[in-house]
Every structure is written in structure tokens, then in C-alpha cells.
Phi, psi and omega in degrees: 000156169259192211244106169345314178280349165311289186238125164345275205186060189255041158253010171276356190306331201283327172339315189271008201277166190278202190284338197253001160261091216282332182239125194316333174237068159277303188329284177323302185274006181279318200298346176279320169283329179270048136033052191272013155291353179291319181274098255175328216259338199283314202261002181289357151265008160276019238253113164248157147062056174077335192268118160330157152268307171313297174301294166350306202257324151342296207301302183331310167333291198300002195304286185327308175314322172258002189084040236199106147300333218190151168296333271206303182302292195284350172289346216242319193286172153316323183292307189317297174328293185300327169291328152074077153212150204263179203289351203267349197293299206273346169293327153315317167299282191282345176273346211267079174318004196262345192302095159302086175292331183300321200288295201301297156002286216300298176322306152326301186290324159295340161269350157323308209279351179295307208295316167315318198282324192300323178279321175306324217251334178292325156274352171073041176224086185304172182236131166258050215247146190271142161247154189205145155268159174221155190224108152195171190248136148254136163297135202233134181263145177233178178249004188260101195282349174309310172003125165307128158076354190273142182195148208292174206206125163296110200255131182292324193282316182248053178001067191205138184274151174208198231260145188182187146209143165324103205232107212246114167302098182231154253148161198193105140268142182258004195147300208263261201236169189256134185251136133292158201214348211171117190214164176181130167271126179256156193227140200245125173281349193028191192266352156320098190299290147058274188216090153332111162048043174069015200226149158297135182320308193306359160285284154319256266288305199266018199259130193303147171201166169196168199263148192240143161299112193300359205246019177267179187272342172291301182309293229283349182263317194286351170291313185313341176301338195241028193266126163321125187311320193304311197291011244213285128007270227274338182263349175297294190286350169275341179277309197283306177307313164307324164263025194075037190233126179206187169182202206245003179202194192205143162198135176258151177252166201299356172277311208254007195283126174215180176277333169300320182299318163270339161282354153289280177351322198257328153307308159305357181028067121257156193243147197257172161203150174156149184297151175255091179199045159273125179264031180261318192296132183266131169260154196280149202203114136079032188068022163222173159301099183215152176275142185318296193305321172296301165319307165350296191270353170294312183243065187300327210243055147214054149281084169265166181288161152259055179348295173303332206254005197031064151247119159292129160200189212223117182246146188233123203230102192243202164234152175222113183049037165103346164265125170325141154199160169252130188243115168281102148305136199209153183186148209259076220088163186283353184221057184227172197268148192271146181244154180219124195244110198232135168262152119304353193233115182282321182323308192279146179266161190319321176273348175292301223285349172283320211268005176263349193250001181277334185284000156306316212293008190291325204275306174287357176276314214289279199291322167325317194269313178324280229267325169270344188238334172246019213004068170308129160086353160262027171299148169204036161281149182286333189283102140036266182308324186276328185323303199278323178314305169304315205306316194297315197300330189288331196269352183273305189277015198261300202278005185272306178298312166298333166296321179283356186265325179289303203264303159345313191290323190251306154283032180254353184264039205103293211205160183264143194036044162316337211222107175279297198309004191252315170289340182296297171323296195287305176330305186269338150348296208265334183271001170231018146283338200274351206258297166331299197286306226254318208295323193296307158303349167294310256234278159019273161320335198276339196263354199238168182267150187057343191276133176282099193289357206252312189289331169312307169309294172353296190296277168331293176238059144273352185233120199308311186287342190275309184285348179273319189294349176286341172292310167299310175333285173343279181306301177300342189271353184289319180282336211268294203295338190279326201264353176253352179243000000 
């Protein structure tokens, strides 16, 4: 718990929490279980005028927990009195470029990942379920061009650019649930001499800036803007992989799938999955050079159906740069556009390499529930440093919650996986809601000419009124199947 002489009396916090936080010390006691008094170390060069850095960032945690958006709010609120430290604390705190936010990240997710094992290993119940890191980037829009580093930005869902950063993603499903793991914001610089990063000079010009000492963790993230997302990618899973954090594939949608990115992956001994469609790279195929489209048609006439997923497709084991890989052509009717999905891991059949490459959508539930529930991405400080300081924190309470929803789910029955056939069920439960929910937008896409089931899935949940009756859905097909099985 935490300690009265830190803070005046922020164990009242738990009183205020909203409804959808079922137990008055989930703060509290989560804040016991991430032991996050251990990174102690990250902030003791911050440490001004006496105030922990560490009690700082406890409170900063709890805002979403209390009804509290903002420093600004909560200097305004009741809580600010009992707490007695003034608003400069924390803007100080979140401005201090000297901040590793990434090692505490990092750091969070590993004793998440403790926590899990530590409760598995007391009941004696592994989950064998495939882990994947997943990658994908959303757009976060700000209203400020002062903004530090902001720039316009392509956004795919309403296809139109608007004022932003890139919010580039790494994540580890284990089975269960989605852990974030690893983030970095990018900025699109365009071909306009012009207009610098989309902005009229006199904008770029006026965009906040200070000077960073090169060798802080504030410099070396504000460089990440202009760092290639793939190149982002390929250093996120070599860091992670370095802190024991691993899984059993990588998976991508067709923008980052390149040969550098899977040879990190193979390196790292993991196997890739991900969609494909640069149609220029040529792969070795019957000794020769060819592009997936050419191979396609060589082997046309081995095509075959899928009943489940009700896809034609085509598997082919070709070399990409001296490495084996498989490439599925897949199309949704005899008269729908072919798509192509390539693996490393030859072992698996066509419907496995589907039901593993579904667990990317986990990553778009992640920024979606994020972005509505923790307000991911509203920050609208000028400084930089606070950019990553909030993200991380939004991104902290994203894992406070899967945690607490997980271990809450199993030990609200007694005791955790206390019930094996009941947990095998909750276990496999989402994933063949989620599988269900893609097959039914397929079956969807198949009636209309051009509609895409993927850009569609996209679409759904991106809209707000879609994704919740689909969530009610959820939940309601969860209690019905728990009461028959």
C-alpha cells in the first residue's frame, strides 16, 4: 500500500474510483503487485525540491482511476488538497528529457508478466496458447501546430491527413490478453519543400523546441521521429527479446512486411507471419526469379478451397533471399482480389497460419478501447517529453486494467484456473468470438462487389456505436456459452 508519509492521504483515492473498477483498492493494490517502487533508480536524477518522482508518477497513474484527465483538472479537484503539491511538480516531472520512460515501460511489463506466472505456477496451470508480438501503427491527432515535432499525418480510416503523429505499437499476446510493450512516435515529413512536415514554414518555425543533452533518453526518442517505422520495428523486438520478453511468431499487416523485418524475427527465433504486397519483390521459385503474381499463375491450377475461413487459395514454398518461406495466395470467391500472406514457419497449414495471423486484430482493440477509455493520445502539451510521458502512463493504465481483468475473472471464482475445463473455455472463449466476428464480416464482404473484409473489420472498429453493440455482443454470447457448457 502506499505510504502515508509520502502522500497526505492518497489512500482515499480508492473511495472516488469510477463503477467500472470493481474493487475500492484496485489502485492501490495493483500499484503492490507492479512493485513499481523498484524503478526507483530511473527517477533519482529527477528528483527536485524534495518531491519523489516516484509518488508523482503513482498519482499521475490514478487520474483515469478517479475521474481526473489531466494535471490541470486534478490541481482543480478535491484530491489536489490532500495531496498538497502544486501543478509545476508534475509538469516538471513529464518535461525532464534526463526520464528513461521507455526502461520503466519496459519494466512494468515485466513484472506484469511475473505476475501472471507467479499466479499460473501456484495453481499449476500453463496456458499453451501461441504468443505473438504484434505491430501496427495509429494515428493521434492534436489541435496544436506549436505542438513539438507535429505533423500532418496520414490517417487511413477517413482517409484524409490531418494535424498529428504516427503512434507506432508493439504488443505481446500471450494467449489471454494484450500486453503493450514498446511504442515510439513518428512524424511524415512529405515531398513538399514548402511545407515542411505538411506545415507552412511560418508553423514548423514556431513549433516549441529546446535543446536536449544527446546522450539523454528525451533526445534519443524525439530523433525517433524521423527514424523509419520498419527500423523502429526491427529495434523494439531486439530490445525486448534482450529483456526476456519473447513469443512464438511476429505479425504484421502488409505495410511493414519487408526482408529486413523478417530477418530480424529469424533471427531472434521467431517465426513471421504477415500480410504481403510489394508486387515488384522477386522470389526464387523453380530457379527462377519471380514476382507472387507470376508464381500465382504458374500455379493456378492448384488451387484450392478452405470451408472455414471460405477462401481459395494457393500455397507455394518459395526462397526470399536464401530463406524458405510460404506464400499463400488467397481470394475471397472465384471472382475477388487475391491477397498474399507469407510465413516462415513451413510446419503450419493453411488454416492454423489464419488463426495465428487473427491475433493481429488484438492490437487494433488495444488502440481503439485505449483511445476511448484511457484517452490515449490527448495530451496536448507542446513539450515533447510530456508527449511520451503521457503516452507511457495511458499505456501503463491499458496494463493495470488487463491485469486486473484477468487475474479478477479467475479469482472472483475462488481460486485461479481452480476449474480446468472452465478455464480452457474462458481461455479459448475470445478467440473464437473473434474468429466468429471476422468469419461473419467475410460472409458480409462476399455479397458486396469490392468490399474488402479486412478494410471493413478496420471500419467497425473504428466506429464507435459498431464497436460497442459488437462488445455487448460479446459479453452477452460469453454468459449464454459459460451457462450451457
Amino acid at each position: 500500500m502506499l505510504q502515508n508519509k509520502d502522500i497526505k492521504n492518497l489512500s482515499e483515492l480508492k473511495s472516488l474510483f469510477v463503477h467500472k473498477h470493481k474493487k475500492e483498492e484496485f489502485f492501490t493494490n495493483f500499484i503492490d503487485i507492479l512493485k513499481i517502487g523498484k524503478y526507483h533508480a530511473i527517477f533519482s536524477n529527477v528528483k527536485k525540491k524534495g518531491i519523489s518522482s516516484l509518488i508523482l508518477i503513482k498519482i499521475l497513474i490514478s487520474f483515469q482511476f478517479i475521474g481526473v484527465d489531466n494535471v490541470f483538472s486534478f490541481t482543480r479537484s478535491y484530491w489536489d488538497k490532500t495531496v498538497g503539491f502544486g501543478k509545476d511538480a508534475y509538469y516538471r516531472l513529464k518535461n525532464n528529457s534526463k526520464v528513461n520512460w521507455r526502461t520503466f515501460l519496459l519494466g512494468v511489463v515485466k513484472q506484469a508478466l511475473l505476475t501472471i506466472a507467479q499466479r499460473e505456477d501456484l495453481y499449476e496451470q500453463k496456458s499453451s496458447s501461441i504468443s505473438a508480438f504484434v505491430f501496427d501503427d495509429s494515428p493521434i491527432e492534436k489541435t496544436g501546430k506549436k505542438i513539438e515535432g507535429v505533423s500532418r499525418i496520414y490517417n487511413h480510416v477517413i482517409k484524409k491527413h490531418i494535424l498529428g503523429f504516427q503512434l507506432l505499437v508493439m504488443g505481446l499476446y500471450d494467449g489471454t490478453m494484450f500486453i503493450p510493450v514498446d511504442f515510439s512516435l513518428h512524424r511524415e515529413k512529405g515531398n513538399n519543400k514548402r511545407k515542411p512536415f505538411g506545415l507552412k514554414a511560418k508553423y514548423y518555425k514556431n513549433q516549441f523546441n529546446k535543446k536536449r543533452n544527446n546522450k539523454t533518453s528525451g533526445s534519443k526518442r524525439k530523433k525517433e521521429l524521423d527514424i523509419s517505422k520498419i527500423k523502429s520495428v526491427e529495434r523494439m523486438i531486439t530490445d525486448a527479446v534482450k529483456s526476456n520478453i519473447t513469443a512464438d511468431y511476429v505479425l504484421t499487416d502488409s505495410w511493414f512486411t519487408c526482408w529486413g523485418l523478417v530477418k530480424t524475427t529469424l533471427k531472434n527465433n521467431m517465426q513471421y507471419i504477415g500480410m504481403f504486397s510489394k508486387s515488384t519483390t522477386k522470389f526464387t521459385y523453380n530457379n527462377k526469379k519471380l514476382t507472387y503474381k507470376e508464381i500465382r499463375i504458374i500455379n493456378r491450377k492448384n488451387i484450392k478451397r478452405n470451408k472455414r475461413f471460405n477462401l481459395y487459395y494457393i500455397r507455394t514454398v518459395v526462397e526470399w533471399n536464401g530463406q524458405k518461406v510460404v506464400l499463400y495466395s488467397t481470394r475471397k470467391g472465384k471472382n475477388g482480389k487475391w491477397k498474399v500472406i507469407i510465413s516462415t514457419d513451413l510446419s503450419l497449414n493453411f488454416t492454423k497460419t489464419l488463426e495465428i495471423y487473427q491475433i493481429r486484430w488484438s492490437i487494433e482493440v488495444f488502440f481503439k478501447e485505449s483511445k476511448q477509455m484511457l484517452n490515449l493520445g490527448k495530451s496536448q502539451s507542446i513539450d515533447f517529453d510530456a508527449q511520451i510521458a503521457d503516452t507511457t502512463i495511458t499505456i501503463i493504465q491499458y496494463i493495470f486494467l488487463a491485469l486486473a481483468n484477468r487475474i479478477e475473472k479467475y479469482e472472483s471464482l475462488g481460486k485461479l484456473f481452480e476449474n480446468t475445463k472452465e478455464a480452457i473455455i474462458e481461455l479459448k472463449l475470445h478467440e473464437r468470438l473473434i474468429a466468429l466476428l471476422i468469419a461473419i464480416i467475410d460472409i458480409i464482404a462476399s455479397l458486396f462487389k469490392d468490399a474488402d473484409s479486412e478494410d471493413l473489420f478496420t471500419t467497425i472498429i473504428n466506429d464507435d456505436k459498431a464497436f460497442e453493440k459488437i462488445r455487448l455482443l460479446i459479453n452477452s454470447q460469453n454468459s449464454i456459452y459459460k451457462q450451457i457448457a
